[in-house]
N, C-alpha and C positions, 0 to 999 in steps of 0.2 A: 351539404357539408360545409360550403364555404359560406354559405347564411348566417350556420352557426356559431362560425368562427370571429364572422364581424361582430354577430351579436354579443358572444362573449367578449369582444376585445372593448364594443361601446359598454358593458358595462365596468368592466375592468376601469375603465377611462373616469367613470361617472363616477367610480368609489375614490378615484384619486382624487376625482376633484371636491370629493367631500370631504376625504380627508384634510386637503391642504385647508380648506376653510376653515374647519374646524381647530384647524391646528393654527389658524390666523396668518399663512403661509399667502404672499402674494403669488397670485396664479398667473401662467403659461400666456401667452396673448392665445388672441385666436387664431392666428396661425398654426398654432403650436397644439389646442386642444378644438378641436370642431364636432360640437355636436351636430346630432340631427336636427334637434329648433333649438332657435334661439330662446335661453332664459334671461330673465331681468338679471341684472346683475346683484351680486353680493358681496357686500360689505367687508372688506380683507384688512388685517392687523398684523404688524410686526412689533416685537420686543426683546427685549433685552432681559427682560425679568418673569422668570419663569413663570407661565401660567397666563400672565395677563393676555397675550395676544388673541388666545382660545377662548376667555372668557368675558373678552372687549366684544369678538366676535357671538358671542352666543345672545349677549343682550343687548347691544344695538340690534341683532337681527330680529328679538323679542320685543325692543322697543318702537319698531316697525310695522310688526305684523298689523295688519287687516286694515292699514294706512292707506287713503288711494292717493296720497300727494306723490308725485316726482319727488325725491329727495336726495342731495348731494350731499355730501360729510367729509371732510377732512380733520385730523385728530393730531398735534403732534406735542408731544411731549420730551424733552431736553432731559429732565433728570433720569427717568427711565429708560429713553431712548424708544418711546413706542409713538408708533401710526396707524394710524386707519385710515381705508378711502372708502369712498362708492361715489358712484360717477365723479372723480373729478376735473371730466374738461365739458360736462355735458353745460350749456350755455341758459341764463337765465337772465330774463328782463333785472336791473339791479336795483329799481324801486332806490330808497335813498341811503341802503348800502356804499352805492358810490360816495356819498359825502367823506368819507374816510378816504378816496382815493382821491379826492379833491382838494383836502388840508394838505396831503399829504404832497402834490403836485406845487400847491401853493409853496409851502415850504421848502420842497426842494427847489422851484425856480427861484425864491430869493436867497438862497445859501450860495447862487451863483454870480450874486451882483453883491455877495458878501453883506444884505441890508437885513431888518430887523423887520417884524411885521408892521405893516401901519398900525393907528388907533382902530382904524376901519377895516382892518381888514382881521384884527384881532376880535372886535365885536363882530362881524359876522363870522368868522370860524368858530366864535363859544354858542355862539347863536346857531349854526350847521351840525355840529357835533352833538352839544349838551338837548339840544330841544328838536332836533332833525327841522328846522325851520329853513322850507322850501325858498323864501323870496332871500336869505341871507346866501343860499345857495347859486340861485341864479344868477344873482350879482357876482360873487367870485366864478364861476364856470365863465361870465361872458367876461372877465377881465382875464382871464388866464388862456380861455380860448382852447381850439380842439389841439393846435399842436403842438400846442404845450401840453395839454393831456395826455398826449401820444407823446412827447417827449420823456414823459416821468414813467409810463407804463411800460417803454422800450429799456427803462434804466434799470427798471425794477423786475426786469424779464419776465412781467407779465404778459404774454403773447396771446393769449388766447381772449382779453379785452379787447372790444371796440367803446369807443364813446358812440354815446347816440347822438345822432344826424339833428339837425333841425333847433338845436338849443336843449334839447329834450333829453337830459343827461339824465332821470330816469328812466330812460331807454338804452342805456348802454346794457353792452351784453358780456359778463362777468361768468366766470366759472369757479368752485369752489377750489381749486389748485392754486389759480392766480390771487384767489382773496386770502388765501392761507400764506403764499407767498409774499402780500403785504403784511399779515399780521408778524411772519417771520420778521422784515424789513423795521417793524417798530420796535420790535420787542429785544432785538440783539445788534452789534456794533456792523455796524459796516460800510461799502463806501457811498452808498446812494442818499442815505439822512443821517446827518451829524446827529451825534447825542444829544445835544438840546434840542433838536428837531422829533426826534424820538421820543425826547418824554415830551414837551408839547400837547404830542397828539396823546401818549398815555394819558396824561393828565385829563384832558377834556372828554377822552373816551371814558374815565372813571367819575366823572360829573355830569354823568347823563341823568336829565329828570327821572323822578321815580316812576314814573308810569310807564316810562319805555324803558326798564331797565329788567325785559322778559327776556327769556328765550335761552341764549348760551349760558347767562349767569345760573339758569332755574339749579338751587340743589350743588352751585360751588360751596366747597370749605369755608366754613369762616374766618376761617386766617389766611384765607388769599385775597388782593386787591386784584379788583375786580375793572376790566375795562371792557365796555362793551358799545356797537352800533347795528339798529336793528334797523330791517326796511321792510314795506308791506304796499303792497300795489295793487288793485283790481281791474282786470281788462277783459274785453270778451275771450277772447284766445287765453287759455291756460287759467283761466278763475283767477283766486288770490295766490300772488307773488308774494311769501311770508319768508325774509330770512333774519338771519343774526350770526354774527360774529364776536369774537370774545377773545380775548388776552388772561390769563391767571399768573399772577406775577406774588413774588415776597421771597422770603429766605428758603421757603424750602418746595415752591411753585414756580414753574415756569412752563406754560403750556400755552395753548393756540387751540381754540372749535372753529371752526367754519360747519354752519348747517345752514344750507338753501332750499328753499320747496319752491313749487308750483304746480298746479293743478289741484285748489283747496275749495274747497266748496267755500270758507268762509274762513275770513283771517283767524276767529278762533280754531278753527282745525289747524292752519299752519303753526301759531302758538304751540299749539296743544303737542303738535307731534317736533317740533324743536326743541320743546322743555321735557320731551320723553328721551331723545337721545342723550339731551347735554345731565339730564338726573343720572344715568347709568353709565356714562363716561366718566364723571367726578368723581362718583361711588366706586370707580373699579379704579381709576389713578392714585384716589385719596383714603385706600379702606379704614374706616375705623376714625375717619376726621369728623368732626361738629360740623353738621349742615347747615346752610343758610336757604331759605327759601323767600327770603326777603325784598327779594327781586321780581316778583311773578304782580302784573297789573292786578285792580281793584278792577278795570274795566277797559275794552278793550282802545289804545290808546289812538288818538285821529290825528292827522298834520292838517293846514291852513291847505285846501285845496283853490286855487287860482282860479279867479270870476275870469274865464273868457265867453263871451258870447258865440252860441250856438257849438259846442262841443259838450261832448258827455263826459262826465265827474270823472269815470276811471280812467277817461285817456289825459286828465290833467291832474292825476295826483304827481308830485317829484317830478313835472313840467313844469317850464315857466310862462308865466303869460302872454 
């Protein structure tokens, strides 16, 4: 009898936890609901606007299926008031992602000595941002240094960043919460980046060459400007490291994607399944708006990987020499 009764209560348990997903309803910790095994996690939505949170939830979870990448997602939207997560503190090599938390560092430590960027320090941030150009990278990381890194990421209450060890700032380890929480930092007033500092990095996020301008953008509005940074890494642990991040900004746009993968068989899988969430995200914030698909490569796009002698290619992409 008392078999039964558990049994009946784990399913009771199991239909609420359907329910709330379905309903886009963030769920209980695991304190609170314990299954018998552990499942992968799912994708959870809140809103403010009837319907969407249920139906953010049903097609990211369709734009997912039969995926084998690890995939992180954060959603956040300002006019609607809607989010989405899945994993976001689960931790990912940040490939050249980080260059955005790099400008960004840069920026904020010269907003503290009140000075303007160099000539040189201006051409390597357009050259970091616009072209993901690894050697314009290393040079500011090794001028700005780790604690100043750690200075700007403690400001920006990113906590769950580390910069990576060695020079090898594509190896810091980034979580899709903390990256959403700098795109928050660019995109609205407050007190870590002056407004000129903010649009700055807008700016040059939205003059990113055409080729790297995949992923978050795939399937925005065409009346939203568009600011994006993509990063892609191969290493033997975890395959291809493929993510992107995105800004949607203009008069009637104000949004933020974070999507991170790893474990890709091939940077086009990682591509392939970031331009699946960010199509069905757009489509459900923006119904009925004029797609852009204008952003998606001819081919898949390469950075300058660094001649060091005796090391293999994937442990020095987004490394310096």
């Amino acid at each position: 009898m008392c078999c039964v009764n558990r049994l009946s209560i784990s399913r009771r348990r199991r239909g609420a936890v359907s329910a709330a997903v379905a309903l886009g309803v963030l769920l209980p910790t695991a304190a609170t609901i314990t299954p018998a095994t552990a499942a992968a996690p799912a994708v959870a939505c809140t809103s403010q606007k009837a319907g969407l949170a249920a139906k953010l939830v049903k097609d990211i979870n369709a734009a997912l299926k039969g995926r084998k990448s690890t995939t992180a997602i954060l959603v956040n939207d300002r006019v609607s008031k809607t989010s989405c997560v899945l994993r976001p503190d689960t931790q990912f090599d940040s490939a050249s992602v980080v260059k955005t938390t790099v400008l960004a560092t840069l920026l904020w430590d010269a907003q503290k000595s009140k000075r303007a960027l160099t000539a040189t320090e201006k051409s390597r941030a357009t050259a970091m941002i616009t072209k993901s150009d690894n050697d314009a990278t290393t040079a500011l990381w090794k001028q700005l240094g780790v604690t100043k890194v750690k200075g700007f990421l403690a400001a920006a209450q990113m906590t769950k960043t580390v910069p990576g060890s060695g020079g090898y700032w594509g190896l810091t380890q980034i979580t899709a919460r903390d990256q959403q929480k700098l795109l928050g930092l660019i995109t609205a007033k407050n007190t870590v980046l002056t407004d000129a500092s903010r649009a700055y990095i807008l700016d040059l996020m939205n003059k990113v060459v055409a080729a790297q301008r995949w992923g978050a953008p795939a399937g925005a509005p065409a009346t939203a400007r568009i600011h994006v940074k993509n990063g892609w890494l191969p290493r033997a642990t975890h395959a291809w490291r493929v993510h992107s991040i995105g800004a949607f900004t203009g008069t009637t746009h104000n949004y933020q994607l974070t999507v991170l993968t790893h474990d890709n068989a091939t940077m086009q899988d990682g591509i392939n399944t970031i331009q699946a969430v960010a199509r069905v995200v757009h489509a459900d914030l923006n119904p009925g708006a004029a797609r852009s698909d204008a952003f998606v490569p001819p081919a898949v796009p390469q950075e300058a990987v660094p001649a060091v002698p005796g090391r293999a290619a994937q442990d020095l992409v987004s490394a310096p020499r």
